[in-house]
C-alpha positions as MATLAB code, in Angstrom:
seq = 'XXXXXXXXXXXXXXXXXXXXXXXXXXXXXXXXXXXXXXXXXXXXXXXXXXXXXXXXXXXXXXXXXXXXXXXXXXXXXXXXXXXXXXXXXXXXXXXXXXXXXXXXXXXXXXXXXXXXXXXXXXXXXXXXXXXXXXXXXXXXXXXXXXXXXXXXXXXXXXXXXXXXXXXXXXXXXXXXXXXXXXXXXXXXXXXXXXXXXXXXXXXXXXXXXXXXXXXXXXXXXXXXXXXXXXXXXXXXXXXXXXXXXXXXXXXXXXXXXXXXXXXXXXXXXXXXXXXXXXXXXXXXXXXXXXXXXXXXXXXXXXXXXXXXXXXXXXXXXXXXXXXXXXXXXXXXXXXXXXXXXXXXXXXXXXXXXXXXXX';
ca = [
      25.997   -7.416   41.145;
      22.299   -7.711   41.173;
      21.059  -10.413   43.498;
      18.579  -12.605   42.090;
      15.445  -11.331   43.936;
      16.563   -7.930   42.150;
      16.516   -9.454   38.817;
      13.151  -11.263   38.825;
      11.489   -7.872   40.397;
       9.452   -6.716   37.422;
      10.664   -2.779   36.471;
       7.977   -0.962   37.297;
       6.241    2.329   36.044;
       7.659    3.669   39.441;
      11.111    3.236   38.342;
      10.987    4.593   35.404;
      10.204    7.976   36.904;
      12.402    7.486   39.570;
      15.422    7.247   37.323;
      14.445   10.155   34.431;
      12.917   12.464   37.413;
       9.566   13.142   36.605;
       6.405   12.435   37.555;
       4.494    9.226   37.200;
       1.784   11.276   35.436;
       4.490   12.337   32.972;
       6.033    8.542   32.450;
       2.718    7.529   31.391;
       2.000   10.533   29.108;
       5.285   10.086   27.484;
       5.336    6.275   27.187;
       1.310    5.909   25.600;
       2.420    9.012   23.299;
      -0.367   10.987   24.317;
      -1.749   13.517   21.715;
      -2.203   16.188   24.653;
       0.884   18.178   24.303;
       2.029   18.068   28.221;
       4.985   16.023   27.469;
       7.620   17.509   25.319;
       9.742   16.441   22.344;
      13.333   16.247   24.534;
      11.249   14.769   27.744;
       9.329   12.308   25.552;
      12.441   10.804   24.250;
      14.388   10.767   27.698;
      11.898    8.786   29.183;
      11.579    6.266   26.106;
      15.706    5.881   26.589;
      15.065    5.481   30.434;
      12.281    2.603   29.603;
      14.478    0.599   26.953;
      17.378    0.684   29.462;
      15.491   -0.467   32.166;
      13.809   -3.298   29.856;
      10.623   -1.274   30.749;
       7.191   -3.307   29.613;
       4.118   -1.920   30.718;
       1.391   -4.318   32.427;
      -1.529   -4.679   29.677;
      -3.797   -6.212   32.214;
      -3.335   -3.870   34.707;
      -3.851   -0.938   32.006;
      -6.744   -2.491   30.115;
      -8.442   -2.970   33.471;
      -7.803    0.853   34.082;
      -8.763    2.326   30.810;
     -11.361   -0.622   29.411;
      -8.823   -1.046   26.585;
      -6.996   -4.024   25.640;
      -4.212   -2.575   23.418;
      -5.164   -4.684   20.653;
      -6.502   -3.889   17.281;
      -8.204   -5.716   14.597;
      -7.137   -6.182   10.904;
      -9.810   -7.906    8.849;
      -8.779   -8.578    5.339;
      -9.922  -10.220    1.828;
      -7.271  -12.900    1.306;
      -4.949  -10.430    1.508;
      -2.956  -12.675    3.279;
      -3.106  -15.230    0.789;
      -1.411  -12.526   -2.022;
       2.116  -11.281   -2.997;
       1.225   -7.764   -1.401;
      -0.067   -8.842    1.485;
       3.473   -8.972    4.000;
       4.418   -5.192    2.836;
       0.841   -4.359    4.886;
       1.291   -6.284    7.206;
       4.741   -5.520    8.189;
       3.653   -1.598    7.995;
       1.108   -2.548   10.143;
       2.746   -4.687   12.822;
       5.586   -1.619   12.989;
       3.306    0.969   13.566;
       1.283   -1.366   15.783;
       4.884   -1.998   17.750;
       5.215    1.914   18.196;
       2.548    2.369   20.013;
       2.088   -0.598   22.036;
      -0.775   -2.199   20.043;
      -1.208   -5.865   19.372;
      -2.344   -6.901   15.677;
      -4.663   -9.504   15.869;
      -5.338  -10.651   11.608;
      -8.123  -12.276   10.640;
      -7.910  -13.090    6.764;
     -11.710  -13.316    5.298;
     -12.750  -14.788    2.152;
     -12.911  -12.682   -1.090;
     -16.132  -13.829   -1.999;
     -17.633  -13.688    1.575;
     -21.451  -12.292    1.439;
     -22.384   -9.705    4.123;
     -23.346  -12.381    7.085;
     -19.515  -13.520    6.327;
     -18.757  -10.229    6.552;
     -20.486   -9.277    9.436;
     -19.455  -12.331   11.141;
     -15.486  -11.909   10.941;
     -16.375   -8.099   12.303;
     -17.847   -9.816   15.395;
     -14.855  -12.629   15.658;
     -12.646   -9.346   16.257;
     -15.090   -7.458   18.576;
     -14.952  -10.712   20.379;
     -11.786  -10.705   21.143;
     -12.268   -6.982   22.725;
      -9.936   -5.299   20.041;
      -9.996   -1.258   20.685;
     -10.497   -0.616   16.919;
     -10.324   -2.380   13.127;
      -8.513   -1.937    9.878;
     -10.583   -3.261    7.392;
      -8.362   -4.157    4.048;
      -9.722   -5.056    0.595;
      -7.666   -6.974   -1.889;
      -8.548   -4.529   -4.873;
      -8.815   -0.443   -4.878;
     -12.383   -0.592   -4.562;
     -15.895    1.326   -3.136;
     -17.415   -0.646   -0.123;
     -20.543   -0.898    2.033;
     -18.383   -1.969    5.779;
     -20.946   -4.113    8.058;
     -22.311   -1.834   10.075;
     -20.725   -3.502   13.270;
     -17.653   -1.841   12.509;
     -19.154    1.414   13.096;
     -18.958    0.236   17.043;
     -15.208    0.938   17.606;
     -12.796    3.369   15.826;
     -12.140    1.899   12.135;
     -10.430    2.841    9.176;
     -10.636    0.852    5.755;
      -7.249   -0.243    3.428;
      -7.952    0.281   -0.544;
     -10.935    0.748   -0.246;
     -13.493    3.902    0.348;
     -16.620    3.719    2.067;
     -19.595    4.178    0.411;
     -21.572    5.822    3.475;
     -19.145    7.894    3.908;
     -17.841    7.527    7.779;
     -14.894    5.432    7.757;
     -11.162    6.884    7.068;
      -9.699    5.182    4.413;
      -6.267    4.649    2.672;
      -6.120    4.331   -1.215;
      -3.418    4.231   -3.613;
      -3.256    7.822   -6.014;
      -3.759    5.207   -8.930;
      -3.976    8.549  -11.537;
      -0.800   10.159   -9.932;
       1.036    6.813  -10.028;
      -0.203    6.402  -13.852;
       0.839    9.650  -14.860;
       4.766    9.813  -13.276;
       5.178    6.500  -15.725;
       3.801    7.731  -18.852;
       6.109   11.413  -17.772;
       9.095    8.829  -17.493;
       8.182    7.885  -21.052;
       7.715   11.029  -22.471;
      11.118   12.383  -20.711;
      13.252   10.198  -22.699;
      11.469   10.995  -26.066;
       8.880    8.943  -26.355;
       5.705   10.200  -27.888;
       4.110    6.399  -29.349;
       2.853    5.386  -26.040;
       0.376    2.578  -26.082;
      -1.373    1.899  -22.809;
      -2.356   -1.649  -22.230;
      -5.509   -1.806  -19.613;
      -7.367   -3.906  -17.583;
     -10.803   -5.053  -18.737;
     -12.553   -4.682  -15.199;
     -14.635   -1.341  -14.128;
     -12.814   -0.571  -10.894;
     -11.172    2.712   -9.324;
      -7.503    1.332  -10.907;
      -8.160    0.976  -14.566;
      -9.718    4.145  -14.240;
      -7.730    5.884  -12.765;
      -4.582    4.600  -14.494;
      -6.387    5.439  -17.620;
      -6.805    8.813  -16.136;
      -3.422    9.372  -15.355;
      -2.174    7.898  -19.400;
      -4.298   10.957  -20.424;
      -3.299   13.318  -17.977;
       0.311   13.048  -19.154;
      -0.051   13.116  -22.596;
      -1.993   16.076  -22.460;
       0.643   17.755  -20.531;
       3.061   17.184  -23.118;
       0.796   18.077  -25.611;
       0.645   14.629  -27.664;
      -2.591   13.293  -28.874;
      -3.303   10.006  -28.228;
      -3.562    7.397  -30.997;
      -6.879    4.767  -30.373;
      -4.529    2.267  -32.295;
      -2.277    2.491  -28.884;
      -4.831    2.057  -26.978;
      -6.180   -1.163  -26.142;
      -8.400   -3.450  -22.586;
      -7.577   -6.944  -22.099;
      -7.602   -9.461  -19.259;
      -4.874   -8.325  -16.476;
      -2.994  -11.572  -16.776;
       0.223  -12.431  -18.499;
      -1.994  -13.951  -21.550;
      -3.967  -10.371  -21.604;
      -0.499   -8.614  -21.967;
       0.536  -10.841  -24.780;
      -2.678  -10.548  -27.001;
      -3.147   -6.815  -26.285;
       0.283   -6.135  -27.377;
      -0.056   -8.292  -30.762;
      -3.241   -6.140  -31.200;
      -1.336   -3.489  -30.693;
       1.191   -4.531  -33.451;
      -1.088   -5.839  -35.958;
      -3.291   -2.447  -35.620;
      -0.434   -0.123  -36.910;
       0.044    1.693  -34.357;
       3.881    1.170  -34.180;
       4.401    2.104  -30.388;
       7.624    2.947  -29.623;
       7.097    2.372  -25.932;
       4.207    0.120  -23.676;
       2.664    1.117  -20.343;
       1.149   -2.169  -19.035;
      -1.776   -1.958  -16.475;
      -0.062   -4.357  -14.011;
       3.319   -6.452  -13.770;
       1.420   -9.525  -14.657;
       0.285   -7.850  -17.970;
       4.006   -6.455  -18.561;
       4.927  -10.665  -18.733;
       2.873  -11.136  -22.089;
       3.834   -7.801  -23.367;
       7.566   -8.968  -22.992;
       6.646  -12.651  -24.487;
       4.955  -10.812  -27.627;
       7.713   -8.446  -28.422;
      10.396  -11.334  -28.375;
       8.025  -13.491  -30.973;
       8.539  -10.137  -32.969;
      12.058   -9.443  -32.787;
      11.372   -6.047  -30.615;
      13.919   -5.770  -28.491;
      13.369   -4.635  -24.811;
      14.727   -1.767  -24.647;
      16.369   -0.986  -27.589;
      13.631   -1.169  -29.883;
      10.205   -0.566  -27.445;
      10.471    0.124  -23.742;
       8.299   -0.722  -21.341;
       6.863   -0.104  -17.749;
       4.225   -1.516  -15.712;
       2.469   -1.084  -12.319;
       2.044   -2.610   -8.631;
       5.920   -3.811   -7.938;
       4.293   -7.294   -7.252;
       7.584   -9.228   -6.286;
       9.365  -11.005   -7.748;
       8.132  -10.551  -11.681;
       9.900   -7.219  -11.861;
      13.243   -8.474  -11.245;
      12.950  -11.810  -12.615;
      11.971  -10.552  -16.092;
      14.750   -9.735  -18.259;
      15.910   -6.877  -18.569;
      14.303   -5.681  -15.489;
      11.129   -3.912  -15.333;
      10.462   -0.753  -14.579;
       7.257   -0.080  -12.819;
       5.048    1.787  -10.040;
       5.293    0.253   -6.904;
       1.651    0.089   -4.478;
       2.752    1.863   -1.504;
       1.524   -1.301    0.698;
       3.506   -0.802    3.538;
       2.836    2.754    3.575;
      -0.850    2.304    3.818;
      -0.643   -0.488    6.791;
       1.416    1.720    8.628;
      -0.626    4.706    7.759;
      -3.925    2.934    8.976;
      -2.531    1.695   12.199;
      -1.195    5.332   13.018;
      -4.477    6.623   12.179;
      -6.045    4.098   14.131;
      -3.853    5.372   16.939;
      -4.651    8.695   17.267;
      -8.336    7.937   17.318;
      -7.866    5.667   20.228;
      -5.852    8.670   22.266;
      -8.380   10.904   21.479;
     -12.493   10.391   21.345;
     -12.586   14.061   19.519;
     -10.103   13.274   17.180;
     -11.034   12.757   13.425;
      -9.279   11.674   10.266;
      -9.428   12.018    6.793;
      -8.885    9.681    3.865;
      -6.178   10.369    2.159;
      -4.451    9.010   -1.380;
      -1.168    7.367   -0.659;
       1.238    8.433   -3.823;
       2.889    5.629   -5.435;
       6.795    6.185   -6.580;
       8.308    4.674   -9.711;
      11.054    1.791   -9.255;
      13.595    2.457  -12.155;
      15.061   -0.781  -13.679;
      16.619   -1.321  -17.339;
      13.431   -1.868  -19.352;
      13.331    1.600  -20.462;
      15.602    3.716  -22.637;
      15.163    6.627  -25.623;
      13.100    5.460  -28.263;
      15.550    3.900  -31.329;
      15.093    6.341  -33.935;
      16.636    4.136  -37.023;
      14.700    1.330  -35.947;
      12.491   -0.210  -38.894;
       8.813   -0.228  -39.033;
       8.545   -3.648  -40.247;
       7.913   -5.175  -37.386;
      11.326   -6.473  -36.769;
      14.672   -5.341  -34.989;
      17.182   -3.710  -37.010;
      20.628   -4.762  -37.818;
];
């Protein structure tokens, strides 16, 4: 048995070499994942066992004070953390973050925050001697980051930069469009009406984008009587889809811009006897918990890869902090449909009356 001047003694980097049999050199390579390539895979991951077993924790202070760092980084978001998306980034984030040793410090701005705002939550973080920033945006949108954030290594969260120098992380809004419509059009549908957002930003283009693309693949011209923008709120689902009915257009199936939307499509098609999904089917977009699952039947949708695109920033992030030279691109995070029981192959004997049939 240990005795208790054993157990207090903090397990040092020292002992951790000692007991895998490398150097100290190696330990620390090893242990801060260092991009370098001196420590390999099977080494790497003998060490990391050695370190858990020996309740390993490196001293922060003692490295920051070595290497100017403070293991910390910055995420700086637009009431993100106010919104039904917001833990999935996080919780990428603070992983990642947790892989590598990093601290996530959150500071939650204010969507309508004008560039001194901006500026000044930039500074708040830099205050606090973060190593580098993830800058997230509430909507898929093009921004102008305060130029602050051009001081430490920074990568931006749905949004692109508009000068051009940050990394960023954005959801493949066309790709993520164009899987649901192909769902659609794989179970026979060919009366697809898409129901879109009114606003002019990168989604409802792109998801219109991505309505066209498939169509076009499967070589079915679009109908403007299927077509149709209204507000993205449960109340812009239910009047675009009684356009939709009133205009003649007869879908057999609904692709709503958001989950929100997909609530007033389903109100509007009960108030005219259309079964869901016997009689239309329908899909939305986003995943944004819990309307999916508490609609019923459930709805089928395309989920945001959130927690892809925290953890994505923070191990981009990461690698620029091992390395000065290093550089990343922006990429386009796909987005994967979540199959529930809102859709099934269009009801051939159903009436075009605008009710069910018997």
């Amino acid at each position: 048995m240990r005795s208790i001047s054993e157990v207090a003694r903090r397990v040092g980097i020292k002992d951790v070499a000692q007991e895998a049999g490398v150097s100290l050199t190696t330990v620390s390579h090893a242990l801060n994942d260092s991009l370098n390539g001196r420590v390999n895979a099977e080494t790497r991951e003998r060490i990391k066992e050695v370190a858990r077993r020996l309740n390993y924790h490196p001293n922060r202070l003692a490295r920051g004070l070595r290497t100017n760092s403070s293991g910390m980084i910055g995420l700086l978001t637009e009431e993100i953390a106010t919104t039904p998306h917001a833990g999935r980034i996080i919780l990428g984030a603070q992983e990642a973050a947790s892989r590598h040793n990093l601290t996530l410090a959150i500071i939650n701005a204010a969507l309508q925050a004008d560039a001194d705002e901006r500026r000044n939550d930039v500074v708040a973080l830099l205050d606090r001697h973060v190593d580098g920033i993830i800058y997230a945006t509430v909507y898929h949108d093009t921004v102008t980051p305060p130029q602050e954030l051009l001081s430490v290594p920074a990568v931006l969260i749905g949004a692109t930069d508009r000068t051009g120098k940050l990394p960023s992380v954005v959801p493949d809004e066309r790709q993520g469009a164009a899987d649901a419509v192909r769902d659609l059009l794989a179970v026979g549908h060919r009366r697809i009406a898409f129901l879109n957002g009114c606003e002019d930003v990168p989604a409802t283009r792109g998801r219109l984008l991505g309505y066209h693309d498939a169509m076009a693949e499967a070589g079915v011209p679009v109908d403007p009587r299927l077509q149709a923008e209204v507000e993205s709120e449960a109340r812009g689902g239910y009047a675009g889809t009684m356009r939709l009915l009133e205009q003649g257009g007869d879908p057999t199936a609904i692709f709503a811009y958001n989950d929100r939307m997909a609530m007033g499509v389903y109100r509007a098609l009960a108030e005219r006897r259309r079964r869901i999904p016997q009689d239309v089917s329908v899909i939305g977009f986003d995943d944004q918990a819990p309307i999916p699952e508490s609609l019923f039947p459930g709805l089928t949708t395309v989920a945001l890869p959130h927690y892809e695109m925290g953890a994505w920033a923070v191990e981009t992030l990461a690698t620029l902090l091992g390395d000065e030279a290093a550089t990343a691109d922006s990429v386009l995070m796909p987005c994967r449909t979540v199959q529930r029981e809102s859709i099934a192959k269009p009801h051939k004997t159903r009436a075009r009356t605008g009710t069910a049939a018997s």
